[in-house]
N, C-alpha and C positions, 0 to 999 in steps of 0.2 A: 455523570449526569449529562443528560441531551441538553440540547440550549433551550427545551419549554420546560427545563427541570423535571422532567419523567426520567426514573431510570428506565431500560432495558427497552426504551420508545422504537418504535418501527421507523425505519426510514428508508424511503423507497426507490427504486434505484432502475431507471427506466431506458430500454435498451435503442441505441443512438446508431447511425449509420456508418459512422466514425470505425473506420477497421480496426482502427490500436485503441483508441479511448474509450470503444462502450463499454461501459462495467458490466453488461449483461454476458456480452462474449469473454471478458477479460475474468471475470469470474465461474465460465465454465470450462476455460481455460485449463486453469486452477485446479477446479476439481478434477476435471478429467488426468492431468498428471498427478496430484494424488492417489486416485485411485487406479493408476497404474502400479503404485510399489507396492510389492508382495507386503501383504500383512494389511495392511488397509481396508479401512470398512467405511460404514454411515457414521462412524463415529472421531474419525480420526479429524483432527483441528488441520485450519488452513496453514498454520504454521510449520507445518511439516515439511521436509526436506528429505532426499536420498541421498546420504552420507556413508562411506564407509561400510557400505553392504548393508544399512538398515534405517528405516525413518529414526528421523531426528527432527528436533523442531530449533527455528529460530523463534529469537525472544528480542523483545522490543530495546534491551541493553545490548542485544548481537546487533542490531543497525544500528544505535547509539556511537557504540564501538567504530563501526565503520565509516558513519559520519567522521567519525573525531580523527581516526586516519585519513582520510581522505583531506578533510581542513589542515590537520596538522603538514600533513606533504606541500601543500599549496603556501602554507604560512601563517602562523595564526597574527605575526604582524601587516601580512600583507592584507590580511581578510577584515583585519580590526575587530576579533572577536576573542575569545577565549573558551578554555576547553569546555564548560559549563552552559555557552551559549546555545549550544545542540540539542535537539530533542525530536520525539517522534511526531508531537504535533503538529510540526511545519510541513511536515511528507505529505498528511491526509490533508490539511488544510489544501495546501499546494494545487493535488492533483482532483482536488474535488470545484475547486477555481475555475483549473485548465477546463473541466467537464465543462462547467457552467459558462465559461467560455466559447469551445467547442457548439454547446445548444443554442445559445444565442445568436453564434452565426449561423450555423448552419437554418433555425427559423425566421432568421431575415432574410433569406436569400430569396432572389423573386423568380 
């Protein structure tokens, strides 16, 4: 569910001058290396990775995973969390913040 409780709700995503942050470039990015691996179409998910001579897709448990390595190497007493603390929703949260950030200064600036 979207936060107006609409499933499948649009949400728009409008391109910023930000060379690394705009999601507009950052998402054609994307596709453009997708549709660079042989076999690739209009249909292949963003998910997709060149692995092993052939797409592959990561999954929301393949970053999970890596989170939880990455915490675990650092310490899970030093971090004061535990393995379960991890999840994907702090990623997009996160970097959609950073955006909203990014916007806001950049339309104060005089």
């Amino acid at each position: 569910m979207q936060k107006k409780d609409e499933k499948f709700d649009a949400v728009t995503q409008y391109c910023t001058e930000h060379a690394v942050m705009c999601p507009v470039r950052a998402w054609a990015a994307i596709v453009k290396r997708i549709r660079g691996y042989t076999g690739s179409n209009d249909d292949t998910p963003v998910s997709a990775v060149w692995r092993n001579g052939r797409i592959q897709h990561i999954t929301s448990q393949d970053i999970i995973d890596g989170i939880n390595r990455g915490a675990e190497a650092i310490g899970w007493d030093y971090l004061g969390l535990k393995k379960g603390d991890f999840g994907t929703h702090s990623i997009r949260s996160g970097g959609a913040m950073r955006q909203c950030i990014l916007t806001r200064s950049q339309s104060t600036r005089s």
